[in-house]
PDB file with one MODEL, atoms N, CA, C and O in Angstrom:
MODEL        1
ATOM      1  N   UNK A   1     -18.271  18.288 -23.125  1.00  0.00           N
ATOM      2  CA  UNK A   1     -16.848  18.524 -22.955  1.00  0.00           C
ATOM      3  C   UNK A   1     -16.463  18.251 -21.495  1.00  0.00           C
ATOM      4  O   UNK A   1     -17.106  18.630 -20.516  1.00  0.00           O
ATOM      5  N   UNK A   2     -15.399  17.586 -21.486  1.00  0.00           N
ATOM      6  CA  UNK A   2     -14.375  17.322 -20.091  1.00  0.00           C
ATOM      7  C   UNK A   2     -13.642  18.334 -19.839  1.00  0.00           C
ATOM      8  O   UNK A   2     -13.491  19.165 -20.736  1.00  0.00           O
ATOM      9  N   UNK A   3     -13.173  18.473 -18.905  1.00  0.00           N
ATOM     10  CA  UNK A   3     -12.347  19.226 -18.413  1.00  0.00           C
ATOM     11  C   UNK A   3     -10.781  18.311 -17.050  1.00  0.00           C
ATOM     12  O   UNK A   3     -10.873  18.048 -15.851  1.00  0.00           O
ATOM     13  N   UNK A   4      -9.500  18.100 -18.104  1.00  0.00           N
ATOM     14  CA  UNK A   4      -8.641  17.093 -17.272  1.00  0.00           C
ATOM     15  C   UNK A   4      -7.219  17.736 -16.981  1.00  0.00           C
ATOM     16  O   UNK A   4      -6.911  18.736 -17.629  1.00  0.00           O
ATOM     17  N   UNK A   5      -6.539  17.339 -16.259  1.00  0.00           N
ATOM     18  CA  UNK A   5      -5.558  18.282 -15.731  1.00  0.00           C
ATOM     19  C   UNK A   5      -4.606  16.857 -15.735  1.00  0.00           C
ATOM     20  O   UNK A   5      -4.760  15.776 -15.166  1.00  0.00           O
ATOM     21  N   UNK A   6      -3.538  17.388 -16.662  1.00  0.00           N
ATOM     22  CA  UNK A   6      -2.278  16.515 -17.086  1.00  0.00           C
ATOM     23  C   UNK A   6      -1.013  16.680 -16.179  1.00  0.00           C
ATOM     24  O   UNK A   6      -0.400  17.734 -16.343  1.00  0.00           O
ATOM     25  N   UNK A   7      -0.677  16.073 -15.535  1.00  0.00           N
ATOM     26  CA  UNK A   7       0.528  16.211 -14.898  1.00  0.00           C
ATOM     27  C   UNK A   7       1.912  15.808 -15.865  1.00  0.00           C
ATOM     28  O   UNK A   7       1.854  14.919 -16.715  1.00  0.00           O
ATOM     29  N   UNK A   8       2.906  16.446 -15.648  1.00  0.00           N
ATOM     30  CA  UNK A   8       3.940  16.062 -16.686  1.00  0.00           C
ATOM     31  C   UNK A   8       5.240  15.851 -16.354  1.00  0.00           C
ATOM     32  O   UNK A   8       5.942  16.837 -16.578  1.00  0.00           O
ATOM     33  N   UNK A   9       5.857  14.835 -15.861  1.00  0.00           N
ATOM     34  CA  UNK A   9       6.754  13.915 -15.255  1.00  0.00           C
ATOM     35  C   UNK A   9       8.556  13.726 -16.363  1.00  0.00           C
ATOM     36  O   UNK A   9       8.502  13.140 -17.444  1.00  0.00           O
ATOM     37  N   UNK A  10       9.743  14.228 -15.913  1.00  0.00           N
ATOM     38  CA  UNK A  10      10.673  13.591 -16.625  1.00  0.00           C
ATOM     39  C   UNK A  10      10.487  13.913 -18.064  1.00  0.00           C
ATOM     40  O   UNK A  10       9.995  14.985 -18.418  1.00  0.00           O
ATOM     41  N   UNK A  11      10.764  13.262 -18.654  1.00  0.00           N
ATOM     42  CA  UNK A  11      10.712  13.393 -20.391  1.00  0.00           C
ATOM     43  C   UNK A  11       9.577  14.124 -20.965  1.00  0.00           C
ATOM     44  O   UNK A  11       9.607  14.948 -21.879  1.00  0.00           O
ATOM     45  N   UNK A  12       8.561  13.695 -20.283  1.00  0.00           N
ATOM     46  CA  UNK A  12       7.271  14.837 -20.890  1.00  0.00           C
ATOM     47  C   UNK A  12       6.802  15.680 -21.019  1.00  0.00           C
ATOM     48  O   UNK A  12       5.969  16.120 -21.811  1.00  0.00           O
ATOM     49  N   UNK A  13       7.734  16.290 -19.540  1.00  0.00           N
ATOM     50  CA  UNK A  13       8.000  17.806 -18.791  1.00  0.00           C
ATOM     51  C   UNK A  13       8.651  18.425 -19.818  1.00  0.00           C
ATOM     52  O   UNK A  13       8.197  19.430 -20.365  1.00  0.00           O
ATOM     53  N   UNK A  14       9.674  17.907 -20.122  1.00  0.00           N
ATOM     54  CA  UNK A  14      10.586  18.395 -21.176  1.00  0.00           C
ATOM     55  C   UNK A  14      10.226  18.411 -22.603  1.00  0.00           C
ATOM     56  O   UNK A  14      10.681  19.315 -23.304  1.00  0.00           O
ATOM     57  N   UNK A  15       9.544  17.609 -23.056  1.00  0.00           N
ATOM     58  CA  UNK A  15       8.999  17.692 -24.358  1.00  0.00           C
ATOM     59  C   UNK A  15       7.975  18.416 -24.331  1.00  0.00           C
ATOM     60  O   UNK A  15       7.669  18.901 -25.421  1.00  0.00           O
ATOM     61  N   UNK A  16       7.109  18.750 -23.165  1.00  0.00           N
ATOM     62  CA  UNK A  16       5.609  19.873 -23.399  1.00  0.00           C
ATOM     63  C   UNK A  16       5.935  21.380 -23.091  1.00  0.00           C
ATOM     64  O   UNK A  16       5.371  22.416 -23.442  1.00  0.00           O
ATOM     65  N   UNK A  17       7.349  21.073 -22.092  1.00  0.00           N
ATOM     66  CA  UNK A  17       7.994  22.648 -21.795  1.00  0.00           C
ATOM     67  C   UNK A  17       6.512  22.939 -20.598  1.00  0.00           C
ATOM     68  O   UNK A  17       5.771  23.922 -20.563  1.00  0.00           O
ATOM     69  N   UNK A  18       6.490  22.031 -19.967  1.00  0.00           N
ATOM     70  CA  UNK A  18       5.352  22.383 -18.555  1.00  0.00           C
ATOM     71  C   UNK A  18       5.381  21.129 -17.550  1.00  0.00           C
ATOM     72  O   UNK A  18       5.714  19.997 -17.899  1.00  0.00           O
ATOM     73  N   UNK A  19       4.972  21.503 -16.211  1.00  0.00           N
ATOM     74  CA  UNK A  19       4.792  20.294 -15.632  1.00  0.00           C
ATOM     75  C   UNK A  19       3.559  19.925 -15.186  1.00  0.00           C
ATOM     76  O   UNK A  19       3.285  19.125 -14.292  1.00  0.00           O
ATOM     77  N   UNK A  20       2.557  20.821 -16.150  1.00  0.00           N
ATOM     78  CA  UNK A  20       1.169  20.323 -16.263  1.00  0.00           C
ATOM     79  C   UNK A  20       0.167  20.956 -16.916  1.00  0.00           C
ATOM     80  O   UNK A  20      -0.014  22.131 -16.596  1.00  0.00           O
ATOM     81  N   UNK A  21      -0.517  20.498 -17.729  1.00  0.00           N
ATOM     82  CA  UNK A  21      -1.534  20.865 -18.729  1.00  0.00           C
ATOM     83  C   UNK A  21      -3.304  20.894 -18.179  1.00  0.00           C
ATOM     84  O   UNK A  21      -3.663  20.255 -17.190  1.00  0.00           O
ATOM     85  N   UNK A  22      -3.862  21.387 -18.664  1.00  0.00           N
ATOM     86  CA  UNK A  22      -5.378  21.296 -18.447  1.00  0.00           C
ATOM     87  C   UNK A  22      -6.044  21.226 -19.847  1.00  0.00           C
ATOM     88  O   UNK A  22      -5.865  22.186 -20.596  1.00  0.00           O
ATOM     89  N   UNK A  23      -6.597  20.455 -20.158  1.00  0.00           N
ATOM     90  CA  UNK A  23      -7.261  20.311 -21.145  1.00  0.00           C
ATOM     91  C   UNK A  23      -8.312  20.005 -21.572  1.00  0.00           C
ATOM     92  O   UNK A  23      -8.731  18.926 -21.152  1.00  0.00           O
ATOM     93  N   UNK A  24      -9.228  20.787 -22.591  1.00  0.00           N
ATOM     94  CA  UNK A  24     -10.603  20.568 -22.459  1.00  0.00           C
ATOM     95  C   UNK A  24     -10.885  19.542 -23.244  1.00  0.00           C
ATOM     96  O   UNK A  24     -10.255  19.688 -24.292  1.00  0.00           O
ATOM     97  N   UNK A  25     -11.846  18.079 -23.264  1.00  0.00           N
ATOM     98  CA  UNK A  25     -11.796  16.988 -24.202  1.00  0.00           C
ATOM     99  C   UNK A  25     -12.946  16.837 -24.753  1.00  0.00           C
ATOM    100  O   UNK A  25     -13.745  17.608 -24.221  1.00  0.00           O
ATOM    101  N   UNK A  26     -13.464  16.156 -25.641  1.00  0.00           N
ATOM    102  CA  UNK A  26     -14.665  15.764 -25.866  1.00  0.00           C
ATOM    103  C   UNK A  26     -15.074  14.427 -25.224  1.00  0.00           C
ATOM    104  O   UNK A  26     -14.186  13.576 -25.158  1.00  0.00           O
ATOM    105  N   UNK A  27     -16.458  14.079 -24.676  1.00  0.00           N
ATOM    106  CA  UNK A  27     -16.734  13.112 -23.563  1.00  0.00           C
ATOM    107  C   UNK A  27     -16.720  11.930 -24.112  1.00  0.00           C
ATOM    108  O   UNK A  27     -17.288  11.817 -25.198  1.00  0.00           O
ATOM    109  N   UNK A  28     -16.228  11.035 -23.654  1.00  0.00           N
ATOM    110  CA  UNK A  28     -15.830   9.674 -24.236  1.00  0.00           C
ATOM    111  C   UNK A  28     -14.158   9.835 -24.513  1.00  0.00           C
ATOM    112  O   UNK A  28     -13.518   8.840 -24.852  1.00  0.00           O
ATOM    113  N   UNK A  29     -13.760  10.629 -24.412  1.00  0.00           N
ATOM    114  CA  UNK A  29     -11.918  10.839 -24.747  1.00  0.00           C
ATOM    115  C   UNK A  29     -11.372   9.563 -23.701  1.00  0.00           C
ATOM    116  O   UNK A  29     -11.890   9.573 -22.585  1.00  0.00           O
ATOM    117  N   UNK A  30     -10.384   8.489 -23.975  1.00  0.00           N
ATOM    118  CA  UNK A  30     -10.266   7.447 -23.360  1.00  0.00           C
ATOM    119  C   UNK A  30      -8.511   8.150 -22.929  1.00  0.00           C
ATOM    120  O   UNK A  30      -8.050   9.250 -23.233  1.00  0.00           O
ATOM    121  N   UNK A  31      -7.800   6.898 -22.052  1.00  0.00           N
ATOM    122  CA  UNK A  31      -6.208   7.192 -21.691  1.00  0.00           C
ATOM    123  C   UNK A  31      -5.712   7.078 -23.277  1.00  0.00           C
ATOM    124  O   UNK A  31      -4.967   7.937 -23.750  1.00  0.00           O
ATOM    125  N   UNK A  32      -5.953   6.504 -23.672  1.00  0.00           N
ATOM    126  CA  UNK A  32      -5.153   5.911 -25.023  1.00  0.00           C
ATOM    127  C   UNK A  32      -5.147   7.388 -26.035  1.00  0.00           C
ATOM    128  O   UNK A  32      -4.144   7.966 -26.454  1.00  0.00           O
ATOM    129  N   UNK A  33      -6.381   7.713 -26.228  1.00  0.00           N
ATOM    130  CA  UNK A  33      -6.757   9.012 -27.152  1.00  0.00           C
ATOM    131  C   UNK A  33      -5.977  10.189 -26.642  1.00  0.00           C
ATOM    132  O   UNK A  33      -5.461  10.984 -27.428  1.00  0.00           O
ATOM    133  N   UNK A  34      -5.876  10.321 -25.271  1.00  0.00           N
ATOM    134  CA  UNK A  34      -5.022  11.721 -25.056  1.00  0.00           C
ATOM    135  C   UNK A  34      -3.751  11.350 -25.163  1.00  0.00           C
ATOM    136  O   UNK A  34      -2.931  11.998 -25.812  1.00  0.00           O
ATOM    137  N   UNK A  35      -3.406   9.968 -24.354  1.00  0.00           N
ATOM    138  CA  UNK A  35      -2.097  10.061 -25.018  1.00  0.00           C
ATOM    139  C   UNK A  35      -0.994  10.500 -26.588  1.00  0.00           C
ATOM    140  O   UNK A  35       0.023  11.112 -26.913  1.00  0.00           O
ATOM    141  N   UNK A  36      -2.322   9.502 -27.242  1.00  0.00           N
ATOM    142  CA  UNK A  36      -1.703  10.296 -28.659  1.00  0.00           C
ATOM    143  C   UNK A  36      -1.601  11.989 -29.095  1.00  0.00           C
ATOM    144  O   UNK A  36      -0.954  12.569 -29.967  1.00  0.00           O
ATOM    145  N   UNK A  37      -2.889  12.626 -27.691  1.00  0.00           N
ATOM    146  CA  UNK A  37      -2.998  13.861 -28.306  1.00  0.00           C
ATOM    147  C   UNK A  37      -1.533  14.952 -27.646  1.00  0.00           C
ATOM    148  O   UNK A  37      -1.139  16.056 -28.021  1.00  0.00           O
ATOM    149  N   UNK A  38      -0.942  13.836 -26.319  1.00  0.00           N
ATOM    150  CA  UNK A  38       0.253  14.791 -25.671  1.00  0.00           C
ATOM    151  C   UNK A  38       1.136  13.981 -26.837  1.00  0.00           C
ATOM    152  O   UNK A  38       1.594  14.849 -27.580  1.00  0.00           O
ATOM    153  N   UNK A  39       1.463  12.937 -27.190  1.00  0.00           N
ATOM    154  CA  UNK A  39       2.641  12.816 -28.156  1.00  0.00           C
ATOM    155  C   UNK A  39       3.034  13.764 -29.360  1.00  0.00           C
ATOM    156  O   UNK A  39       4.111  14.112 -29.844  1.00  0.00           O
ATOM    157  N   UNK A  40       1.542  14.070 -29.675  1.00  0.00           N
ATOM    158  CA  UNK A  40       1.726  14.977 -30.681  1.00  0.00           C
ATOM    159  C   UNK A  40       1.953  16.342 -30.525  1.00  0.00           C
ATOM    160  O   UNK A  40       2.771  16.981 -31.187  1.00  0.00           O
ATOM    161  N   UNK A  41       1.111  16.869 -29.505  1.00  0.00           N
ATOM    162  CA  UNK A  41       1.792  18.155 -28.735  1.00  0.00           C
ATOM    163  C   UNK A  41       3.236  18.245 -29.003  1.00  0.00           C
ATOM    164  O   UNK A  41       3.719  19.106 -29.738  1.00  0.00           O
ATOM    165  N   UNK A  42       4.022  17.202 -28.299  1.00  0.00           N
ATOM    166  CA  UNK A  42       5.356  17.068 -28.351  1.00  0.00           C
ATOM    167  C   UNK A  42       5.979  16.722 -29.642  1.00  0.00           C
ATOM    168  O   UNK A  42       7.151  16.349 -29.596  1.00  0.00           O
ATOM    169  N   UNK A  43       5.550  16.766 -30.472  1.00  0.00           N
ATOM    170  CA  UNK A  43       6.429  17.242 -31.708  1.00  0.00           C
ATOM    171  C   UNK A  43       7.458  16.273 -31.950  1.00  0.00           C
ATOM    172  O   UNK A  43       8.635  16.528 -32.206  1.00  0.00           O
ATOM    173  N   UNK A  44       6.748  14.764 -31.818  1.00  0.00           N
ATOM    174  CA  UNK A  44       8.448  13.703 -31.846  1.00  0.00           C
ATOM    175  C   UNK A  44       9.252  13.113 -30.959  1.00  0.00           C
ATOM    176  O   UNK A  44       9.775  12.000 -30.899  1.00  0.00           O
ATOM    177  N   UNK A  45       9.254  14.349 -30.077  1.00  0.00           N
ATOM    178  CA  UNK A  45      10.111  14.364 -28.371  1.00  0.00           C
ATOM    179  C   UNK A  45      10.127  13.336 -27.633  1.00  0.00           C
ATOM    180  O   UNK A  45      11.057  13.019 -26.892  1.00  0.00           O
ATOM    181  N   UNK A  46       8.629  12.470 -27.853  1.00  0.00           N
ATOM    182  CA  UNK A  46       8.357  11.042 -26.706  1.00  0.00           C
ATOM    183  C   UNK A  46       8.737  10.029 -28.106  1.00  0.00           C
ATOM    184  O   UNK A  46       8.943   8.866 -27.760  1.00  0.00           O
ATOM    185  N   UNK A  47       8.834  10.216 -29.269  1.00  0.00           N
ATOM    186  CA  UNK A  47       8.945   8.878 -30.203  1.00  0.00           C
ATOM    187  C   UNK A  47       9.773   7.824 -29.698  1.00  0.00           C
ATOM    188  O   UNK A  47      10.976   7.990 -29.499  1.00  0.00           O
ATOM    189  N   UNK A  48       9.135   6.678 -29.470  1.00  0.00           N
ATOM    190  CA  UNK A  48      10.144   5.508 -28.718  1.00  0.00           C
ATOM    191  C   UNK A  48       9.862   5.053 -27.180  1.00  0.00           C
ATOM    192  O   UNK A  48       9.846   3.925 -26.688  1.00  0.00           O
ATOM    193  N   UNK A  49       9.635   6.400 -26.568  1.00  0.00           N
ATOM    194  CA  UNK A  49       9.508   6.215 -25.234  1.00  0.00           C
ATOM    195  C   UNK A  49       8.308   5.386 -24.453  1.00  0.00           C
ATOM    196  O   UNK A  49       7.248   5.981 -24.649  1.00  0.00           O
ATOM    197  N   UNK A  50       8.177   4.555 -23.873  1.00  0.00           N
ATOM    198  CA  UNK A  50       6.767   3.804 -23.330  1.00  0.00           C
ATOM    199  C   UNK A  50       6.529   4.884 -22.190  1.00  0.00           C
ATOM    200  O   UNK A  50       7.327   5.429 -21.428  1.00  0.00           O
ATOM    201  N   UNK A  51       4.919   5.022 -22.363  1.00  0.00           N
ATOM    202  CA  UNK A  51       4.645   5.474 -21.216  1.00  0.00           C
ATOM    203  C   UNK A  51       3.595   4.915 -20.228  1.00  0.00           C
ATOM    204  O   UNK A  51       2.687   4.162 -20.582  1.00  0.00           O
ATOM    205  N   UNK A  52       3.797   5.359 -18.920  1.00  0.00           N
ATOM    206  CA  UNK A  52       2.883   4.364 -18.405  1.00  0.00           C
ATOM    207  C   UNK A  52       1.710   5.285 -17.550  1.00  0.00           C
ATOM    208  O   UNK A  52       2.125   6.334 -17.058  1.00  0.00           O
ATOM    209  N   UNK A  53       0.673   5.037 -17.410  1.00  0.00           N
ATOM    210  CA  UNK A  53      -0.509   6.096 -17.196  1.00  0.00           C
ATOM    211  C   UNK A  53      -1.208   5.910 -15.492  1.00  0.00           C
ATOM    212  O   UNK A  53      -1.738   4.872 -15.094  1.00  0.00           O
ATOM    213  N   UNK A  54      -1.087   6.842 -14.889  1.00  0.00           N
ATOM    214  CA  UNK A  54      -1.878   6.944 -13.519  1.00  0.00           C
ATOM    215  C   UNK A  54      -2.828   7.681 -14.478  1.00  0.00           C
ATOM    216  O   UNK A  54      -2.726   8.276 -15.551  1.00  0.00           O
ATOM    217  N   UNK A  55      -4.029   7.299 -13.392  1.00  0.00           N
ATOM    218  CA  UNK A  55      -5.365   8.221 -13.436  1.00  0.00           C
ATOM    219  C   UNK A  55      -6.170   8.529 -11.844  1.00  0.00           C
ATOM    220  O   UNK A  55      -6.767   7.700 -11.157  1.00  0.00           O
ATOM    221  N   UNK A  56      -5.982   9.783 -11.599  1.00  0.00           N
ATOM    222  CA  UNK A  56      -6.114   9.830 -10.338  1.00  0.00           C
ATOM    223  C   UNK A  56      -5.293   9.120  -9.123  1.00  0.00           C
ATOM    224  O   UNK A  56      -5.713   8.572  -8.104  1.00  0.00           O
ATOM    225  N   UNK A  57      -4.127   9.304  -9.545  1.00  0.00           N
ATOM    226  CA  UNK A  57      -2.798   8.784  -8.688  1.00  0.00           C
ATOM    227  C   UNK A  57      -2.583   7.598  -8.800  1.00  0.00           C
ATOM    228  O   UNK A  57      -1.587   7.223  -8.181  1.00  0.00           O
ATOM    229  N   UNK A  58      -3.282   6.618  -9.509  1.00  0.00           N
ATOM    230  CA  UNK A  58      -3.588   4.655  -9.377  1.00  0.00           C
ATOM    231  C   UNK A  58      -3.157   4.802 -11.319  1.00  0.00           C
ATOM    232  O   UNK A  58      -3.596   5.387 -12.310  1.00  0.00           O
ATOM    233  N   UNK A  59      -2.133   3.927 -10.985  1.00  0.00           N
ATOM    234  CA  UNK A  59      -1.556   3.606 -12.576  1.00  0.00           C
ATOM    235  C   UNK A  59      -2.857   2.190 -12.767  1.00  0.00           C
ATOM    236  O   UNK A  59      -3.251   1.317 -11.994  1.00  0.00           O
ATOM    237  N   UNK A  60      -3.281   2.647 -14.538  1.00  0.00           N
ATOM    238  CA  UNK A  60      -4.206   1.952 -14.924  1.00  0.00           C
ATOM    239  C   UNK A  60      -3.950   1.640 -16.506  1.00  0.00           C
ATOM    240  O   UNK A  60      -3.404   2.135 -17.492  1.00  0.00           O
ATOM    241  N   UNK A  61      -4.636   0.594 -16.139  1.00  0.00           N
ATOM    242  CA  UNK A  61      -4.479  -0.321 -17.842  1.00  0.00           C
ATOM    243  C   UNK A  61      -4.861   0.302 -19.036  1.00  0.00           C
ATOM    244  O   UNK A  61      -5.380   1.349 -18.649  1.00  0.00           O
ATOM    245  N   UNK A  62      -4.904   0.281 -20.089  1.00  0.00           N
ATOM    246  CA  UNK A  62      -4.954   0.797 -21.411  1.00  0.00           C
ATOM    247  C   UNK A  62      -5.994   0.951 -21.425  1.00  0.00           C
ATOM    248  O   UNK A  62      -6.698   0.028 -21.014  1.00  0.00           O
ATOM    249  N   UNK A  63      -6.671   2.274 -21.934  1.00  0.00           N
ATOM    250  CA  UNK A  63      -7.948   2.676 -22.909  1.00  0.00           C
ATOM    251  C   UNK A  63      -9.186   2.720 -21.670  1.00  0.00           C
ATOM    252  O   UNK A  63     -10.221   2.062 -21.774  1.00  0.00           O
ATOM    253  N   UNK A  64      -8.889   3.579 -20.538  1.00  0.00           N
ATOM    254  CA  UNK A  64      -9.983   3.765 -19.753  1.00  0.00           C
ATOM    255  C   UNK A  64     -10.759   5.366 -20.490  1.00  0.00           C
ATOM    256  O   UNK A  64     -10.317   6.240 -21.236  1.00  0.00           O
ATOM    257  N   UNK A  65     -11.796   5.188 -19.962  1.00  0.00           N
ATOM    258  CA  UNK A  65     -12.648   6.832 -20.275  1.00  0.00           C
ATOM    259  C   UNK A  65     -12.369   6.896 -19.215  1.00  0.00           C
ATOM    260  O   UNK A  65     -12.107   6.180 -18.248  1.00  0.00           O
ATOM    261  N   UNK A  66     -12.542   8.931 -19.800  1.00  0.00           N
ATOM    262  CA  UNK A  66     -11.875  10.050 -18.310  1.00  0.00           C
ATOM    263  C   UNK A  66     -13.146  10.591 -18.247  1.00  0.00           C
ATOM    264  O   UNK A  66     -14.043  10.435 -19.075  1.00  0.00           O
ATOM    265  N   UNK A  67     -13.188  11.408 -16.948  1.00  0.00           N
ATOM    266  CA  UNK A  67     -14.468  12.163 -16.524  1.00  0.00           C
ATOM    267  C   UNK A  67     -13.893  13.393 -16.531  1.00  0.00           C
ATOM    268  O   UNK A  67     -12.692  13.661 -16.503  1.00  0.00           O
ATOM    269  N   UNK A  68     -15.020  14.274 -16.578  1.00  0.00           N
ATOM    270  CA  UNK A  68     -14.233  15.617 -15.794  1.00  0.00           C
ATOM    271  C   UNK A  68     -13.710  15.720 -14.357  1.00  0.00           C
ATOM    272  O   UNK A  68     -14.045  15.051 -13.379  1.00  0.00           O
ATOM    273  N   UNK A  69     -13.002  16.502 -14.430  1.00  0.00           N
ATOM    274  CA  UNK A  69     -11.912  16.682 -13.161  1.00  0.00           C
ATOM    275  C   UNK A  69     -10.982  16.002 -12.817  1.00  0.00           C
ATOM    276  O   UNK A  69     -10.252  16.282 -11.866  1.00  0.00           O
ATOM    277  N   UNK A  70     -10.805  14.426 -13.964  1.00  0.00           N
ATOM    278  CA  UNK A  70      -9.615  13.428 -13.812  1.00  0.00           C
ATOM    279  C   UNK A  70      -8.460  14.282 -14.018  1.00  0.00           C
ATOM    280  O   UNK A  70      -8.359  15.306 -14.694  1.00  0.00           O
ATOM    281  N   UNK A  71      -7.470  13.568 -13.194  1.00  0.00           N
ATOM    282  CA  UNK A  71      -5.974  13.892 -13.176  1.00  0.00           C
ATOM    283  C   UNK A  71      -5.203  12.836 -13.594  1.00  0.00           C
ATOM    284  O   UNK A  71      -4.942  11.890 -12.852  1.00  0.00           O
ATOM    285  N   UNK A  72      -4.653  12.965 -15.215  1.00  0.00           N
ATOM    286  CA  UNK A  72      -3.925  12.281 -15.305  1.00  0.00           C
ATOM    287  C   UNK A  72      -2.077  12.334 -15.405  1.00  0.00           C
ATOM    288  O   UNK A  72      -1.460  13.382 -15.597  1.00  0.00           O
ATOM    289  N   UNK A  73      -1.513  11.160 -15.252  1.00  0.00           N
ATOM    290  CA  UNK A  73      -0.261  11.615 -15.262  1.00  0.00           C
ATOM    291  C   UNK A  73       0.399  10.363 -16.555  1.00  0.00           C
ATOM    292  O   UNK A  73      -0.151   9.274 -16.717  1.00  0.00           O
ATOM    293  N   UNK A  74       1.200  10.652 -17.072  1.00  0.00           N
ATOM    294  CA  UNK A  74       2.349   9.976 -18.044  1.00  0.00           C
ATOM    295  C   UNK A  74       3.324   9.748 -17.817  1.00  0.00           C
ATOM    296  O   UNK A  74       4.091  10.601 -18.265  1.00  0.00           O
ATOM    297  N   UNK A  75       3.925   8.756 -17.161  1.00  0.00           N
ATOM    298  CA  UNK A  75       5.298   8.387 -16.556  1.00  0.00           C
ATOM    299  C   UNK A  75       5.740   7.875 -17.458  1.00  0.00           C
ATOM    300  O   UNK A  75       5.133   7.015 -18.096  1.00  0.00           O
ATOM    301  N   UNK A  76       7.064   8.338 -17.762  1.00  0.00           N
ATOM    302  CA  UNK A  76       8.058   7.688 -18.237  1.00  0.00           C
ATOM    303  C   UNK A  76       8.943   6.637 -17.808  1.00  0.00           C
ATOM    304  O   UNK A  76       8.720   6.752 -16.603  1.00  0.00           O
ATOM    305  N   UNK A  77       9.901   5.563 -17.894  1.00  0.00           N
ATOM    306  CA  UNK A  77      10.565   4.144 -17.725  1.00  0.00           C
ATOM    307  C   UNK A  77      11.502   5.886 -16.440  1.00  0.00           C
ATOM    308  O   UNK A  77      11.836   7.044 -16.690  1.00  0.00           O
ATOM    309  N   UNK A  78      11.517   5.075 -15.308  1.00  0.00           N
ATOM    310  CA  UNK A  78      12.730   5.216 -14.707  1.00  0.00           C
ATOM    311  C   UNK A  78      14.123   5.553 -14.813  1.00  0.00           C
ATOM    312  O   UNK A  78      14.728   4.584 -15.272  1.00  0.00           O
ATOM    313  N   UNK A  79      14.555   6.107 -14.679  1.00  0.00           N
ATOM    314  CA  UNK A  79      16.250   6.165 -15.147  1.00  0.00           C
ATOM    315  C   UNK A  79      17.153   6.573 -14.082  1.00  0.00           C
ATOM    316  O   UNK A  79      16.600   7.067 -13.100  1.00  0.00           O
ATOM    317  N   UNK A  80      18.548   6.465 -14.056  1.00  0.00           N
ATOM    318  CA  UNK A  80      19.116   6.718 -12.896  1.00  0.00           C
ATOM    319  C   UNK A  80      20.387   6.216 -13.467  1.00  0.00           C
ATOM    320  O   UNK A  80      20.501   5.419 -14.398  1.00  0.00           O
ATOM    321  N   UNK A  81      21.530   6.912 -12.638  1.00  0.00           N
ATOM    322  CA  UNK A  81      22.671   5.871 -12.850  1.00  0.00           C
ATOM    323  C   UNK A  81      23.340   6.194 -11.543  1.00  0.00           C
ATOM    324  O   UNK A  81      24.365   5.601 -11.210  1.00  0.00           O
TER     325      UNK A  81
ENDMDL
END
């Protein structure tokens, strides 16, 4: 088991009702796999939304394995008016 600490940014903040999670994983858990596991947390809330993934502060490409003590984060598209 891993042990990873989710940061939670904009829309995700709002759909998890936190602005950061810790979560224990099983080893081999990739970016791609937790993502699906915070979408579902969120109950619908991100359906539609792209998200884009830091790991350890450096945004990274699809489907890396996490270690313990990774910090990941889920950014949502920008917005502003």
């Amino acid at each position: 088991m891993i042990k990873v600490t989710i940061k939670c940014f904009s829309q995700v903040k709002y759909a998890l009702g936190t602005d950061e999670l810790i979560l224990e994983l099983t080893t081999g858990t990739t970016t791609n796999k937790l993502e699906k596991i915070i979408r579902k947390k969120a109950n619908g809330k991100l359906d539609g939304i792209t998200l884009r993934v830091a790991l350890n502060q450096k945004y990274v490409p699809d489907n890396i394995e996490l270690s313990h003590g990774d910090e990941v984060a889920f950014i949502p598209p920008v917005q502003g008016g």
